[in-house]
TIVO-2410 file (N, C-alpha, C; in nm, 3 decimals):
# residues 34
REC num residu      c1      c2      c3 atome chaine
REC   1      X   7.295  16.482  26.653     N      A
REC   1      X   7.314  16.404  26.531    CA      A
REC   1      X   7.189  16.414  26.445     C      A
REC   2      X   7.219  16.391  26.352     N      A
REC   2      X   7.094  16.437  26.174    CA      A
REC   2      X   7.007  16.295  26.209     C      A
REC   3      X   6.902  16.274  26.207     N      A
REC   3      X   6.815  16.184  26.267    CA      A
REC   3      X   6.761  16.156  26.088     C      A
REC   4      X   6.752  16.236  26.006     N      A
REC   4      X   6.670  16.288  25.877    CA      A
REC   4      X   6.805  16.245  25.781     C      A
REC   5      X   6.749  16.189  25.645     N      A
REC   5      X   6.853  16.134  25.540    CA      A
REC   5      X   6.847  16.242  25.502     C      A
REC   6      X   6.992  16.194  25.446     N      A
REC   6      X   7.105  16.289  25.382    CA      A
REC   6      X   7.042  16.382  25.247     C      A
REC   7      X   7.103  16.426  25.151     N      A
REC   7      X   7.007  16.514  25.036    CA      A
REC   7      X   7.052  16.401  24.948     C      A
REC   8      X   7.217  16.362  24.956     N      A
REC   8      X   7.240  16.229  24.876    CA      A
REC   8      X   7.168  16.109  24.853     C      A
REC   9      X   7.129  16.065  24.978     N      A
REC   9      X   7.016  15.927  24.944    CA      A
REC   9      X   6.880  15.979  24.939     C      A
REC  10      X   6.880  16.107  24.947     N      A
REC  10      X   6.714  16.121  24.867    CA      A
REC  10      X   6.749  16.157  24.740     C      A
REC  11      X   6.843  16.197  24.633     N      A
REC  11      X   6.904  16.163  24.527    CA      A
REC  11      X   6.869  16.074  24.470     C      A
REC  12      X   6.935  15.999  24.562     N      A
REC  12      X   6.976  15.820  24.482    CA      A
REC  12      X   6.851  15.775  24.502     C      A
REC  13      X   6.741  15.819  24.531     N      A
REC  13      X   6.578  15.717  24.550    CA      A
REC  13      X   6.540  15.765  24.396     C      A
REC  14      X   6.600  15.937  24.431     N      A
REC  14      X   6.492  15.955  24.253    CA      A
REC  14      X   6.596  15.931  24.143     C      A
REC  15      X   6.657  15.927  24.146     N      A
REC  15      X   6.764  15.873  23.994    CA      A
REC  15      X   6.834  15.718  23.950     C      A
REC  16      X   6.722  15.710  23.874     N      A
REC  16      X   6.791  15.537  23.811    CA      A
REC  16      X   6.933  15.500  23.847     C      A
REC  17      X   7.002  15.372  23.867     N      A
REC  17      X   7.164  15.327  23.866    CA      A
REC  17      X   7.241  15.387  23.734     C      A
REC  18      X   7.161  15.371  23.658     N      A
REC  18      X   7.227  15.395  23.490    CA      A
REC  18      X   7.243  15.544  23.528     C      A
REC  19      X   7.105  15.639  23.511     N      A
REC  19      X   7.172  15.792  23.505    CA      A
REC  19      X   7.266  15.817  23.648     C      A
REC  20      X   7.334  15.691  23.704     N      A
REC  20      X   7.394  15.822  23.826    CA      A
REC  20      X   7.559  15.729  23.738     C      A
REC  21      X   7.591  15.657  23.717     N      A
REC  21      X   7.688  15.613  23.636    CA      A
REC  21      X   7.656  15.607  23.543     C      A
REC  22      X   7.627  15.706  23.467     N      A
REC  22      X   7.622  15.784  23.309    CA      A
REC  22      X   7.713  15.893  23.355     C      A
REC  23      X   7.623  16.024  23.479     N      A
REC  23      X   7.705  16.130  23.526    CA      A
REC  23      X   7.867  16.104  23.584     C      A
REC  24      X   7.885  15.990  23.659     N      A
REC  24      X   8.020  15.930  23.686    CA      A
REC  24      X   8.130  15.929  23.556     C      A
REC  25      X   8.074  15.892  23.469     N      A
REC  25      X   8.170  15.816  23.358    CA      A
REC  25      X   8.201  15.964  23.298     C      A
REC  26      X   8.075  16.074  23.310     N      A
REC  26      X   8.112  16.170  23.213    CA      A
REC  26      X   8.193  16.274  23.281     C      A
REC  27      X   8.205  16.283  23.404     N      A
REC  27      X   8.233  16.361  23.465    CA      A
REC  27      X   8.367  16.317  23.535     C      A
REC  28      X   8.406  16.196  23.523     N      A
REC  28      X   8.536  16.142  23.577    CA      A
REC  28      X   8.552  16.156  23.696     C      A
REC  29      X   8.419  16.076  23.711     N      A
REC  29      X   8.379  16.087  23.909    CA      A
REC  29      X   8.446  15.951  24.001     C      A
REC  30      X   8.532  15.889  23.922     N      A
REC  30      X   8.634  15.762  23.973    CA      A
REC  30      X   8.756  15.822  23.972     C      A
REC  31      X   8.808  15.938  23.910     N      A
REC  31      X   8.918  15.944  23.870    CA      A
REC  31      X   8.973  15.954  24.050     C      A
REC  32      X   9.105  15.870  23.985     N      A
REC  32      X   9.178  15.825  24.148    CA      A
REC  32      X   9.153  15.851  24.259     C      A
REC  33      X   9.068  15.697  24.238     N      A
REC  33      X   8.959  15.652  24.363    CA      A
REC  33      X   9.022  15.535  24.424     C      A
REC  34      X   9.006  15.504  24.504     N      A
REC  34      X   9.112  15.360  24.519    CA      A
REC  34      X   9.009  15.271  24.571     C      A
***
């Protein structure tokens, strides 16, 4: 098992809440999500 974080939550450390739902909204990263 990966003992070491993901590439995603070292992502999410360097990118503000706003720019990662800015890219969501523009990219239609909800679209039918439930």
């Amino acid at each position: 098992m990966n003992s070491e974080r993901t590439i995603f939550s070292q992502i999410m450390d360097f990118l503000p809440m706003y720019e990662f739902r800015k890219c969501i909204s523009r990219y239609s990263g909800n679209y039918k999500v439930k």
